[in-house]
N, CA, C and O atoms as a GROMACS GRO file, in nm:
protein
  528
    1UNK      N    1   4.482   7.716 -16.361
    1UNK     CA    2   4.413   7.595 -16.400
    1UNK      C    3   4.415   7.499 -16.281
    1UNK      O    4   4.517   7.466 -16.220
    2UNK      N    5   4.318   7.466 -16.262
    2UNK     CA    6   4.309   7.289 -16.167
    2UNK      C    7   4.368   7.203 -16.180
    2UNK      O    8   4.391   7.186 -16.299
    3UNK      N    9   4.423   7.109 -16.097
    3UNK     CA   10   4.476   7.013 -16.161
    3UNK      C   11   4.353   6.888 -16.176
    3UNK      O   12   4.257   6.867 -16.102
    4UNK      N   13   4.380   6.840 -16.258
    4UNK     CA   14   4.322   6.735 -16.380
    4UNK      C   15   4.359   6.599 -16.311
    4UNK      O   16   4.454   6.588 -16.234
    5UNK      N   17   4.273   6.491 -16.347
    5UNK     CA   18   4.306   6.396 -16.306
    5UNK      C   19   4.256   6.271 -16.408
    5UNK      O   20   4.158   6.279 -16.481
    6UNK      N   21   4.352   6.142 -16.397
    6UNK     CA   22   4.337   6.080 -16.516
    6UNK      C   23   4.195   5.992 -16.513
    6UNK      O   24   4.121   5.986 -16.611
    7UNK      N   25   4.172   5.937 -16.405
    7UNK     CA   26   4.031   5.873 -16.422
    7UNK      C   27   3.915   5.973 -16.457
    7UNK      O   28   3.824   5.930 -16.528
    8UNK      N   29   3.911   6.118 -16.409
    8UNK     CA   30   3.799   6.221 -16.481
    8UNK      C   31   3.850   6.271 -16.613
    8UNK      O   32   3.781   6.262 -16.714
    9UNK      N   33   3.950   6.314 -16.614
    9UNK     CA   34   3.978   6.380 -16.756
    9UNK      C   35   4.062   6.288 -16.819
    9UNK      O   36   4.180   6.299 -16.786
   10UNK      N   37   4.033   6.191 -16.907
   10UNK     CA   38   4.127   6.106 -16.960
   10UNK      C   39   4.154   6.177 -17.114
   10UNK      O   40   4.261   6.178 -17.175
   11UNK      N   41   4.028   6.234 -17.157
   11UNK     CA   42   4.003   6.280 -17.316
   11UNK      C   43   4.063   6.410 -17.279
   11UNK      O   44   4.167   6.444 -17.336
   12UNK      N   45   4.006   6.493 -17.183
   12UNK     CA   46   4.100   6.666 -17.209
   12UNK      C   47   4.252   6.591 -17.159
   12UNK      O   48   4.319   6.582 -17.262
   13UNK      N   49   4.322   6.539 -17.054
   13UNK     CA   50   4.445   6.503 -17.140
   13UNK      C   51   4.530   6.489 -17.220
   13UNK      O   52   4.650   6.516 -17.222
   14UNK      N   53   4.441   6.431 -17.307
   14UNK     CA   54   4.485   6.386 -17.432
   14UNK      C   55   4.544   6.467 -17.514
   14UNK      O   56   4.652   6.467 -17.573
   15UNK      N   57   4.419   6.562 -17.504
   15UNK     CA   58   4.378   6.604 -17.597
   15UNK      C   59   4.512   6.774 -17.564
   15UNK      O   60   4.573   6.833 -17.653
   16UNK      N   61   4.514   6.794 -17.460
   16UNK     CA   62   4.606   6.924 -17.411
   16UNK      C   63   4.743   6.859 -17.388
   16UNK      O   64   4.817   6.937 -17.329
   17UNK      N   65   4.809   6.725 -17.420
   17UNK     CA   66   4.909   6.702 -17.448
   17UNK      C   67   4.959   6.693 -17.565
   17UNK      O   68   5.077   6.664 -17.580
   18UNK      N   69   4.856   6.722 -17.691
   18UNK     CA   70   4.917   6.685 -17.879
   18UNK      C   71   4.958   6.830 -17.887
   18UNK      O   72   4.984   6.873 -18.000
   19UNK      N   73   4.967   6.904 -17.793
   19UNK     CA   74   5.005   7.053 -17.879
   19UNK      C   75   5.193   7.002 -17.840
   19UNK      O   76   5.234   6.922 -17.755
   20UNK      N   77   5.258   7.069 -17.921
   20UNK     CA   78   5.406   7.029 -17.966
   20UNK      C   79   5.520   7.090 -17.822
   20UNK      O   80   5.632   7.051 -17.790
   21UNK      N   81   5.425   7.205 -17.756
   21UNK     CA   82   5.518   7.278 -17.655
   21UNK      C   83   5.455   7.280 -17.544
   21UNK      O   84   5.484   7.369 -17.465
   22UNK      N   85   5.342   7.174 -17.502
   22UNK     CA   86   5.296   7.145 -17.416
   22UNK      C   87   5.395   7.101 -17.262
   22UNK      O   88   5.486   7.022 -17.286
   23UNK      N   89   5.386   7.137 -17.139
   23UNK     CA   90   5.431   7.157 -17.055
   23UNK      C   91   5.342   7.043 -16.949
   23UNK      O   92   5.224   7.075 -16.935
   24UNK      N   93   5.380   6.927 -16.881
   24UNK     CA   94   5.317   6.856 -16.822
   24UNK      C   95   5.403   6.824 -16.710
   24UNK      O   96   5.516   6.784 -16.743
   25UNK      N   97   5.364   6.834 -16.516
   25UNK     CA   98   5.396   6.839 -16.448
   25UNK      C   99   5.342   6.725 -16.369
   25UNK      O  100   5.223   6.747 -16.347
   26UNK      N  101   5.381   6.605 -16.315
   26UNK     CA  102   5.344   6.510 -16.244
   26UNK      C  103   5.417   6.488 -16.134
   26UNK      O  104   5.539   6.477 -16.123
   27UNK      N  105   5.331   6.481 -16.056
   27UNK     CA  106   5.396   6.433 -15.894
   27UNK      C  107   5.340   6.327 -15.881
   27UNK      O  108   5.225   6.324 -15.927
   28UNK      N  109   5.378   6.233 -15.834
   28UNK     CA  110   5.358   6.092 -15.788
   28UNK      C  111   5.409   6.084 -15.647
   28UNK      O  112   5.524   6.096 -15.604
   29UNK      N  113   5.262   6.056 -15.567
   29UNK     CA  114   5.312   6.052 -15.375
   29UNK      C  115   5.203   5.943 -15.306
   29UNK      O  116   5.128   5.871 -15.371
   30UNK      N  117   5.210   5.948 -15.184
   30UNK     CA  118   5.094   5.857 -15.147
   30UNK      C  119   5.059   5.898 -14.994
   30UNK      O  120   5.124   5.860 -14.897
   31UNK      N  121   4.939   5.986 -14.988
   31UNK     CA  122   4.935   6.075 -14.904
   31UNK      C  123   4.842   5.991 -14.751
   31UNK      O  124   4.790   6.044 -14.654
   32UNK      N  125   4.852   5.874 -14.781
   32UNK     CA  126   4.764   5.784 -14.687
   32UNK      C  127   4.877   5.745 -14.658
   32UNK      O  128   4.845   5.657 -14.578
   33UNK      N  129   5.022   5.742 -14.662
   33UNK     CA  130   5.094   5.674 -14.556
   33UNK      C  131   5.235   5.760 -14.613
   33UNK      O  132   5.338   5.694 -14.606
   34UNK      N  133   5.247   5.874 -14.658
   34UNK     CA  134   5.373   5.940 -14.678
   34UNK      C  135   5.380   6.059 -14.621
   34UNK      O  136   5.349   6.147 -14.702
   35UNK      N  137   5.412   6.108 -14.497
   35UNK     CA  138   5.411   6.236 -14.445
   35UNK      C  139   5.419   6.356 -14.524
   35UNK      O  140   5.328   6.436 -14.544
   36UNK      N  141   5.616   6.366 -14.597
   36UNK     CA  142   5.629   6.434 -14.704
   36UNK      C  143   5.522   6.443 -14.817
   36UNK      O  144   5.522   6.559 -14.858
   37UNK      N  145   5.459   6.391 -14.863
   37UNK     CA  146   5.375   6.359 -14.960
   37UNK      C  147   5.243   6.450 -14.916
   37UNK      O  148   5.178   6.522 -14.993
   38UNK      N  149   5.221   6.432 -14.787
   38UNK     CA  150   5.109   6.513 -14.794
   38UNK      C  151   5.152   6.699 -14.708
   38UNK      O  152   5.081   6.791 -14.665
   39UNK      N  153   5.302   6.676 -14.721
   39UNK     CA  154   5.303   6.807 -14.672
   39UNK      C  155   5.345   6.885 -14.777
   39UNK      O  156   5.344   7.002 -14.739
   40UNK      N  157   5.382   6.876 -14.891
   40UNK     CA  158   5.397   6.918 -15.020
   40UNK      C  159   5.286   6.924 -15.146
   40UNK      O  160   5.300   6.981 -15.254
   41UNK      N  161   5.170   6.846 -15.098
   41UNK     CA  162   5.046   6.844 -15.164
   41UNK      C  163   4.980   6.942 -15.141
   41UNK      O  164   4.877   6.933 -15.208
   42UNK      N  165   4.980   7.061 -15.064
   42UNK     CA  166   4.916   7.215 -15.067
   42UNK      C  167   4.979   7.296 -15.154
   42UNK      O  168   4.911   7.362 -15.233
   43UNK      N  169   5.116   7.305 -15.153
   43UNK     CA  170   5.193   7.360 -15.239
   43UNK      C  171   5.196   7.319 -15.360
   43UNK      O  172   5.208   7.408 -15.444
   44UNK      N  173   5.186   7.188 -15.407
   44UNK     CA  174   5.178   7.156 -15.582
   44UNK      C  175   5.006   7.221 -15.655
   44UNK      O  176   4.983   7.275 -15.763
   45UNK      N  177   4.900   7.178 -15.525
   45UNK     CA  178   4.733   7.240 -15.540
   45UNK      C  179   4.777   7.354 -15.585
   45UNK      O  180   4.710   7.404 -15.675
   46UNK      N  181   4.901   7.429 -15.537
   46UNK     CA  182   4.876   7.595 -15.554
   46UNK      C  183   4.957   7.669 -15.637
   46UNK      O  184   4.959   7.792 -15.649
   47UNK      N  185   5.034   7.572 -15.702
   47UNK     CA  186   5.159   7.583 -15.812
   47UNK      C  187   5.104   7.572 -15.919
   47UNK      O  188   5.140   7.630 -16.022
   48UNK      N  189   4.977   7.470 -15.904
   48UNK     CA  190   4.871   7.412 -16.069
   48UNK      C  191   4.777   7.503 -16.093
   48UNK      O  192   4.766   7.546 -16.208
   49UNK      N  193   4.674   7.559 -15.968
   49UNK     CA  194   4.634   7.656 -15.974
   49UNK      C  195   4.659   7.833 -16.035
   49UNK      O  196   4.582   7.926 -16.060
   50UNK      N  197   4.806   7.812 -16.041
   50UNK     CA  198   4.850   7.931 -16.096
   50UNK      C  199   4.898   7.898 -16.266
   50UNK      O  200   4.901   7.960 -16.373
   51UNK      N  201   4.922   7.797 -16.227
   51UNK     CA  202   4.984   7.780 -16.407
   51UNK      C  203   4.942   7.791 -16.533
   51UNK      O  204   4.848   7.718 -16.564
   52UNK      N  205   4.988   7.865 -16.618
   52UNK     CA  206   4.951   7.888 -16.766
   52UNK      C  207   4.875   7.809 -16.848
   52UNK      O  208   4.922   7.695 -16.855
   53UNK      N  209   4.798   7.822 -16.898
   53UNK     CA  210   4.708   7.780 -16.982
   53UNK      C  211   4.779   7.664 -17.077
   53UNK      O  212   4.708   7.588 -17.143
   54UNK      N  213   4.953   7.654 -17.082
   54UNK     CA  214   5.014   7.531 -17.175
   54UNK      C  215   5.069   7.419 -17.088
   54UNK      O  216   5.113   7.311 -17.127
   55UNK      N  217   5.060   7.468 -16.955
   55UNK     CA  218   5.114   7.353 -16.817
   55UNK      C  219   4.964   7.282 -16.786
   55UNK      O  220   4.857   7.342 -16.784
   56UNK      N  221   4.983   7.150 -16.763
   56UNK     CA  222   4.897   7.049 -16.705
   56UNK      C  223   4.992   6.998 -16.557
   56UNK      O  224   5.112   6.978 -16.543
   57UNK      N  225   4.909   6.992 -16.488
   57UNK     CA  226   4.929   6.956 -16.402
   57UNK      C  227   4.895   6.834 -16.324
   57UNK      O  228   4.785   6.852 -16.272
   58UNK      N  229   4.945   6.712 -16.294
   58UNK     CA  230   4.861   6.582 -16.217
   58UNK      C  231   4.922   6.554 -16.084
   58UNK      O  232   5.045   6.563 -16.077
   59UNK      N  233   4.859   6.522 -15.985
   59UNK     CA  234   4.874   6.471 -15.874
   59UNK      C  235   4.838   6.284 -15.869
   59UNK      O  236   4.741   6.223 -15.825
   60UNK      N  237   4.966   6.238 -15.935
   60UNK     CA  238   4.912   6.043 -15.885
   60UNK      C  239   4.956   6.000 -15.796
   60UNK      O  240   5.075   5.983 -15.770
   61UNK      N  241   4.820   5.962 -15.704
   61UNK     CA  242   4.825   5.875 -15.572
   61UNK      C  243   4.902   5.724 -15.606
   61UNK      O  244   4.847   5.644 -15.680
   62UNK      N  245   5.003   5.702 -15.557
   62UNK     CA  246   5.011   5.588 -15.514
   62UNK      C  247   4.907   5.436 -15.532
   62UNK      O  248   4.912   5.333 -15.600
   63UNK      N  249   4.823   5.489 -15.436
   63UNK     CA  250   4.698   5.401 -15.424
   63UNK      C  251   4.596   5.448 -15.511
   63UNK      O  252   4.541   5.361 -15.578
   64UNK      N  253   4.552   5.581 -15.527
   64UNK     CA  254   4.444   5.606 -15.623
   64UNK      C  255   4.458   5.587 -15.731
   64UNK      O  256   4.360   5.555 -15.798
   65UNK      N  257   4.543   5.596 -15.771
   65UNK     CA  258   4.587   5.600 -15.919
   65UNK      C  259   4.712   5.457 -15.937
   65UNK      O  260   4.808   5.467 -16.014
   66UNK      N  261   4.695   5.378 -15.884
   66UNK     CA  262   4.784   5.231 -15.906
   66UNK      C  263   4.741   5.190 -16.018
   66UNK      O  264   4.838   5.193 -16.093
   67UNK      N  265   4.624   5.142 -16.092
   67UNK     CA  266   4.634   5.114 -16.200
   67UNK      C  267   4.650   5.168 -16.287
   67UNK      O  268   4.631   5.123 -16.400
   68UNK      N  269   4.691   5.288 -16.259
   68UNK     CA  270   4.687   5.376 -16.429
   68UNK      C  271   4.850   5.431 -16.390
   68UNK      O  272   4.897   5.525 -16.453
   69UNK      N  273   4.942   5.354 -16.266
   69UNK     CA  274   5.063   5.386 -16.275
   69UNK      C  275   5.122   5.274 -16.255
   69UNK      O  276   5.238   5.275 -16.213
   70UNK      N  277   5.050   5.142 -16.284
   70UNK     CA  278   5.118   4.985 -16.286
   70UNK      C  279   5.193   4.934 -16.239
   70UNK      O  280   5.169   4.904 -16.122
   71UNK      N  281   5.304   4.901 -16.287
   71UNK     CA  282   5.448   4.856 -16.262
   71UNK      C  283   5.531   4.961 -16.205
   71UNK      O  284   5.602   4.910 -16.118
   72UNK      N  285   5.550   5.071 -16.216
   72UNK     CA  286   5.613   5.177 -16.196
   72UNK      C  287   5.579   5.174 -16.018
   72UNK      O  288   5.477   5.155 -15.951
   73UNK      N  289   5.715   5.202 -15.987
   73UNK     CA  290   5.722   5.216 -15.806
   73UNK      C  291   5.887   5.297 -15.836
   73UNK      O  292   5.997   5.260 -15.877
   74UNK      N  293   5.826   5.424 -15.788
   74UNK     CA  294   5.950   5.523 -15.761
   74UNK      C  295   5.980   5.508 -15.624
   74UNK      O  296   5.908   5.493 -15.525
   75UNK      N  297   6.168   5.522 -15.650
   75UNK     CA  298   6.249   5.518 -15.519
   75UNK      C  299   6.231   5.538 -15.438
   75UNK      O  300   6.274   5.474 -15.342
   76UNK      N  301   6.123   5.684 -15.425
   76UNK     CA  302   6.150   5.816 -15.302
   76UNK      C  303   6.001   5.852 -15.336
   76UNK      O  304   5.975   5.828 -15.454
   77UNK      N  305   5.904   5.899 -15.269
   77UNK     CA  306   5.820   6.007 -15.268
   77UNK      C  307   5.856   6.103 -15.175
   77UNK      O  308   5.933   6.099 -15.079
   78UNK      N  309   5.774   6.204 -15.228
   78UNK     CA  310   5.714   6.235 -15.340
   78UNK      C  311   5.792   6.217 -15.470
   78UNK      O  312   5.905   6.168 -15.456
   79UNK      N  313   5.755   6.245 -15.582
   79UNK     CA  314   5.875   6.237 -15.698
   79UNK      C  315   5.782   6.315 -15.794
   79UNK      O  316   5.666   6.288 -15.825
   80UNK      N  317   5.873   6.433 -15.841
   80UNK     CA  318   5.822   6.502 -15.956
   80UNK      C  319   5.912   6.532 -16.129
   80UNK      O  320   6.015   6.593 -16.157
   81UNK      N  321   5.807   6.452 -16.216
   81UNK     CA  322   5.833   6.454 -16.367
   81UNK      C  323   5.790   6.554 -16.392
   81UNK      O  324   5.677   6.579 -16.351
   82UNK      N  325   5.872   6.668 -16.483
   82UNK     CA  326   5.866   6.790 -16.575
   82UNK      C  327   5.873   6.702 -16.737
   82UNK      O  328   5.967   6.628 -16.765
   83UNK      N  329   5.786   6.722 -16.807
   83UNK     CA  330   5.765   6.712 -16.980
   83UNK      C  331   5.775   6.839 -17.049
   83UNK      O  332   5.706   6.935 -17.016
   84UNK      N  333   5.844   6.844 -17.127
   84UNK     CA  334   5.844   6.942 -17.220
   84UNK      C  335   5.818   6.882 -17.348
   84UNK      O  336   5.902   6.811 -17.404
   85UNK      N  337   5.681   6.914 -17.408
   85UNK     CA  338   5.632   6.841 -17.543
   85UNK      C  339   5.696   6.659 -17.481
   85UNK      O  340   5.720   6.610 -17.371
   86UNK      N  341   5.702   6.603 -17.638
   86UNK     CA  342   5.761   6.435 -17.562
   86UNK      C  343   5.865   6.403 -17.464
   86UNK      O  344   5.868   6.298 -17.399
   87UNK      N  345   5.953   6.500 -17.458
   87UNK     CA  346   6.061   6.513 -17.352
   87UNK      C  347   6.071   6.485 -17.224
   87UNK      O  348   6.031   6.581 -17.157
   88UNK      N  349   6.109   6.389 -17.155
   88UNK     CA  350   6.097   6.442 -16.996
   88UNK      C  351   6.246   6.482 -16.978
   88UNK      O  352   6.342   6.409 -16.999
   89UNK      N  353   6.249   6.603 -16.939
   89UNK     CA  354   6.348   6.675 -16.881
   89UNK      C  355   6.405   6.661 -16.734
   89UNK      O  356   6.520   6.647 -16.692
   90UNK      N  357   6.276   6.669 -16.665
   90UNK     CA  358   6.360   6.632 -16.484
   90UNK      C  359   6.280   6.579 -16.420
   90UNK      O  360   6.160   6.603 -16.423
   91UNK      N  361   6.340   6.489 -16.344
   91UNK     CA  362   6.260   6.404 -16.215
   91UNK      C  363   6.359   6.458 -16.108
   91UNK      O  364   6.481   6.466 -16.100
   92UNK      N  365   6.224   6.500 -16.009
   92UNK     CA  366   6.333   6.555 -15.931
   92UNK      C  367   6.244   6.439 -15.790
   92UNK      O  368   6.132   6.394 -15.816
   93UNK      N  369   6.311   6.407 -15.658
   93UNK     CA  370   6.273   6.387 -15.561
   93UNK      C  371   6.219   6.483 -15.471
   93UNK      O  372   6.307   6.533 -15.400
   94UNK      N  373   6.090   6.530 -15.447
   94UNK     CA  374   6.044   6.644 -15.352
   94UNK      C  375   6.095   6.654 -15.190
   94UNK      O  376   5.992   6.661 -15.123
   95UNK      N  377   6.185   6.657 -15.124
   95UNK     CA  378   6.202   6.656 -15.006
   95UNK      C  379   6.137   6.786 -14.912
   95UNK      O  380   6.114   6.787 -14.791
   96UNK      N  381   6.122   6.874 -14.995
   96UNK     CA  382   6.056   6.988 -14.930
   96UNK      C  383   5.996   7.080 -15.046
   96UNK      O  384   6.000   7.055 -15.166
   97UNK      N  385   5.927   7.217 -14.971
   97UNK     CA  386   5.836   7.323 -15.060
   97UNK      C  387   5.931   7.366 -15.161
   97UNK      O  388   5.890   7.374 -15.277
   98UNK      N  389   6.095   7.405 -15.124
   98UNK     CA  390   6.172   7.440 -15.192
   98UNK      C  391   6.222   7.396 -15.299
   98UNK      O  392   6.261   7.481 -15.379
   99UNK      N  393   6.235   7.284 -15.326
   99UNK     CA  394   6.240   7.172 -15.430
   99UNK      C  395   6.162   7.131 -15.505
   99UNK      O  396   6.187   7.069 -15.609
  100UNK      N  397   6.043   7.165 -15.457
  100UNK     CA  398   5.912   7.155 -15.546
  100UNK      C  399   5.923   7.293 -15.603
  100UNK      O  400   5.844   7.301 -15.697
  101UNK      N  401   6.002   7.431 -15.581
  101UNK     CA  402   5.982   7.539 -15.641
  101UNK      C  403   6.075   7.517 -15.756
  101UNK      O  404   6.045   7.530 -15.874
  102UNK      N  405   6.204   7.480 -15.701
  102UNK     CA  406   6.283   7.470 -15.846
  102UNK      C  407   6.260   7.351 -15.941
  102UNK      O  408   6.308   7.358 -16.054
  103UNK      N  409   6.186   7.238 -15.904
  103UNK     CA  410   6.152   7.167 -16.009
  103UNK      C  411   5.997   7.194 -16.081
  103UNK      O  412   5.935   7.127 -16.163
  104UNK      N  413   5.971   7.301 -16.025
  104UNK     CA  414   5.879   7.320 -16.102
  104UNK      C  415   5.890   7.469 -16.231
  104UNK      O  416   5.804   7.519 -16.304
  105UNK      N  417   6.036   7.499 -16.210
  105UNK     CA  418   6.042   7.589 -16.327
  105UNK      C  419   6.120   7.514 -16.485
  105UNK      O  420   6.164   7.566 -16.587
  106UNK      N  421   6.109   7.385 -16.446
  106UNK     CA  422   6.138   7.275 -16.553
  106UNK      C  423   6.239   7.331 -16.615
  106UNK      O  424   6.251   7.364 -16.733
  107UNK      N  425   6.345   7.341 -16.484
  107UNK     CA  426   6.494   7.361 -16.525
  107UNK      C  427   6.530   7.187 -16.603
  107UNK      O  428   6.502   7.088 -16.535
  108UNK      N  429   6.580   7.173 -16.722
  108UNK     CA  430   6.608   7.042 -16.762
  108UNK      C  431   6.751   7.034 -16.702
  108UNK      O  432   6.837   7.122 -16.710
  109UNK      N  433   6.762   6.894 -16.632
  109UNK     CA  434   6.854   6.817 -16.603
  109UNK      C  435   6.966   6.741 -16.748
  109UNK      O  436   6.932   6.701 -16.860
  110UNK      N  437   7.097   6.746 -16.687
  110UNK     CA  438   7.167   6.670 -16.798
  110UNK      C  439   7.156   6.545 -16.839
  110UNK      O  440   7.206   6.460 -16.766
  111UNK      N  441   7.114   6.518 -16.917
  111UNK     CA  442   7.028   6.375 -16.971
  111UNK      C  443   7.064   6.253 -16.936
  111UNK      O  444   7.002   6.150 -16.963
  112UNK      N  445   7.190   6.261 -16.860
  112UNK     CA  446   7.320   6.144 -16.773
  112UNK      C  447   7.198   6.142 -16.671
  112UNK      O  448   7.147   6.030 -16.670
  113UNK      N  449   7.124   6.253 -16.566
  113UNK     CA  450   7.099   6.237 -16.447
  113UNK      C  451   6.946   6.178 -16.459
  113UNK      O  452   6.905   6.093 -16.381
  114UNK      N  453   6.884   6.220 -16.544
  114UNK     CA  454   6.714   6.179 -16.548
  114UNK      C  455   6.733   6.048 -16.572
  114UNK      O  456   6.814   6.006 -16.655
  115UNK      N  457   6.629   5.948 -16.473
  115UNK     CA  458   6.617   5.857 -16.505
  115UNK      C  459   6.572   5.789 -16.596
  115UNK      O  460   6.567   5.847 -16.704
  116UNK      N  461   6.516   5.632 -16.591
  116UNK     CA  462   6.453   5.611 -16.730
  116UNK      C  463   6.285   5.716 -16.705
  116UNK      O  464   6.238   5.765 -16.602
  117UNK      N  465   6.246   5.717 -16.813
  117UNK     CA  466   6.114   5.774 -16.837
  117UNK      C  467   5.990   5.647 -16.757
  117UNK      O  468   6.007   5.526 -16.765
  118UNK      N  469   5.902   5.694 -16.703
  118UNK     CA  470   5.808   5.557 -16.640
  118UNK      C  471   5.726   5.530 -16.719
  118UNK      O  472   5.660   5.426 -16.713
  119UNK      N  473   5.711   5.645 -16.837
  119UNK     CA  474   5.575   5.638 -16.913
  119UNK      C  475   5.467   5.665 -16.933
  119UNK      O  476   5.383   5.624 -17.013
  120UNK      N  477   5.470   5.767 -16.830
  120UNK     CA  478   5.322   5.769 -16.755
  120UNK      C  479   5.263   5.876 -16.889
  120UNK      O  480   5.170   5.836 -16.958
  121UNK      N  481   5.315   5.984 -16.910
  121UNK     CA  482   5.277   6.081 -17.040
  121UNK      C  483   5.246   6.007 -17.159
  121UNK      O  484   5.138   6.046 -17.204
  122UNK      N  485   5.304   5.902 -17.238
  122UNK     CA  486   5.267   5.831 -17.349
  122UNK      C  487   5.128   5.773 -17.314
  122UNK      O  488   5.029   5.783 -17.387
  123UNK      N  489   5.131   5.720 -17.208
  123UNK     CA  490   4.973   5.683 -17.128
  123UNK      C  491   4.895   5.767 -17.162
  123UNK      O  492   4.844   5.752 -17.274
  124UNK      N  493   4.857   5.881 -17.084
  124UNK     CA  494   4.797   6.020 -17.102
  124UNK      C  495   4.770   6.044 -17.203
  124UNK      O  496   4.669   6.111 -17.221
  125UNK      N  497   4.873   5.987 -17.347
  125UNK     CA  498   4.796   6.086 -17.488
  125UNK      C  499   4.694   5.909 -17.481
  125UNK      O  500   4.610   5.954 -17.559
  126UNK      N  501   4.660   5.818 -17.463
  126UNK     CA  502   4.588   5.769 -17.510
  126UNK      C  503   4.471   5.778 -17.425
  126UNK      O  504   4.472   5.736 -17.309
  127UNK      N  505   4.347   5.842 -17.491
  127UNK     CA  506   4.241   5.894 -17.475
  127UNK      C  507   4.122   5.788 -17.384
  127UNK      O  508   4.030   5.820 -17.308
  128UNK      N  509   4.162   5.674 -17.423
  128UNK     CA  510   4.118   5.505 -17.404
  128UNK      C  511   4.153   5.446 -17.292
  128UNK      O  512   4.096   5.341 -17.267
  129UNK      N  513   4.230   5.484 -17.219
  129UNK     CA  514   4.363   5.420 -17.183
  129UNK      C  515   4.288   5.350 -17.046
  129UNK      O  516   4.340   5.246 -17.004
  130UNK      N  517   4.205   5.389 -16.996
  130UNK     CA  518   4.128   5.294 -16.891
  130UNK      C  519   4.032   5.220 -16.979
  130UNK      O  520   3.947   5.178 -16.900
  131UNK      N  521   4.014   5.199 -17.045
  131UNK     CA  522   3.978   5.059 -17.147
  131UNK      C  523   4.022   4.980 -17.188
  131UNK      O  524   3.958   4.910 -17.266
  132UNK      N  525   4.192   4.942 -17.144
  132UNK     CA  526   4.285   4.829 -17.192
  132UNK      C  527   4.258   4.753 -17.091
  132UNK      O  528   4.311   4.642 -17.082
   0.00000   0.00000   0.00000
């Protein structure tokens, strides 16, 4: 599958996050001024590309996607959220290809280490959500 993006697909979103064991993968980077960010952005293109028909996959820019990621400013880019159904299980910091491999088999972290949730998935189920 492609990865999806929230200003084109706001409704298939939505709509492929109400299933209960849905699998949603977000990286958040900013590839106009983050080296890492854009040297790990071939490898996530090709991680989404392979993924199962119950994984979604998003790539949010920094800058492209600022209003539909608001308030939220992560520590470190790149930074990748694993969802399992409402769950977020792991945020991991991408420092390299390798780290993007093990956080992308949405090994869940002990619930002490994940941070708070940013929100960005509760966003996503609303279908509207660039209309507020």
């Amino acid at each position: 599958m492609s990865m999806l993006d929230p200003w084109d697909h706001a409704s298939a979103l939505a709509q492929r996050l109400q299933a209960p064991e849905s699998r949603l993968m977000i990286v958040v980077g900013a590839e106009a001024w983050c080296a890492r960010c854009r040297e790990v952005r071939p490898d996530v293109d090709a991680l989404a590309a392979r993924a199962p028909d119950d994984e979604t996959w998003l790539w949010l820019d920094m800058e492209d996607h600022g209003q539909f990621l608001g308030d939220y400013q992560p520590g470190n880019l790149p930074m990748m959220f694993v969802y399992r159904g409402q769950r977020l299980v792991s945020a991991t910091f991408l420092d390299n290809g390798a780290t993007l491999e093990r956080a992308a088999t949405g090994a869940p972290m002990h619930p002490d280490d994940i941070p708070a949730d940013p929100g960005i998935r509760a966003r996503l189920l609303q279908q509207d959500w660039a209309l507020e």
